[in-house]
C-alpha positions in Angstrom: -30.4 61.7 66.3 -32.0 63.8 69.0 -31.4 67.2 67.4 -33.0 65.6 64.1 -35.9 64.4 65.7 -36.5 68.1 66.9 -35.8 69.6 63.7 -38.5 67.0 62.2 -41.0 68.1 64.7 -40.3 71.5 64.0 -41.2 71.3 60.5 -38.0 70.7 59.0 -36.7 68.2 56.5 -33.3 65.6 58.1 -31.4 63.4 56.0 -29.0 62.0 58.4 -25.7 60.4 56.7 -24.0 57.5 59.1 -20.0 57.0 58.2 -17.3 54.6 60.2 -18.6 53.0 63.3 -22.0 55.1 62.8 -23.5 52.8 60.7 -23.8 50.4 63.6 -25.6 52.9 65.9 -28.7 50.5 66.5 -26.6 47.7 67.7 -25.5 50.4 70.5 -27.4 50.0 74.1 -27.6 52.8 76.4 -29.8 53.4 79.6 -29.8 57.3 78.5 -31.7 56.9 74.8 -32.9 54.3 73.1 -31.4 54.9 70.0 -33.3 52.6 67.9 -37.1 54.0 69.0 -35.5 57.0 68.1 -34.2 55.9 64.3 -37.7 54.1 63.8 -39.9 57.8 64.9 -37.6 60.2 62.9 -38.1 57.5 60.1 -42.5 57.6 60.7 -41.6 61.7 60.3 -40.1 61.4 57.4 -36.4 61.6 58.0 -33.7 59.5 56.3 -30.8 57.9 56.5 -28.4 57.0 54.6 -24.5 55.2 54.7 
């Protein structure tokens, strides 16, 4: 999710596809990203996801 939030401020266009335990990646808590504020910005910049 962090390359495809640097691609989408580059300009390009992410579709990010979630398979297995990937589709739970908000329920995931780390002290190193916050994955969900992360999901929600690539979402405002017109990314999308999909599983």
């Amino acid at each position: 999710m962090r390359i495809a939030e640097g691609l989408l401020s580059s300009g390009e266009k992410v579709k990010i596809f979630f398979t297995g335990e990937g589709v739970e990646a908000l329920e995931l808590e780390t002290t190193q990203f916050n994955l969900k504020e992360l999901f929600y910005k690539i979402l405002q910049n017109g990314g999308e996801f999909f599983s």
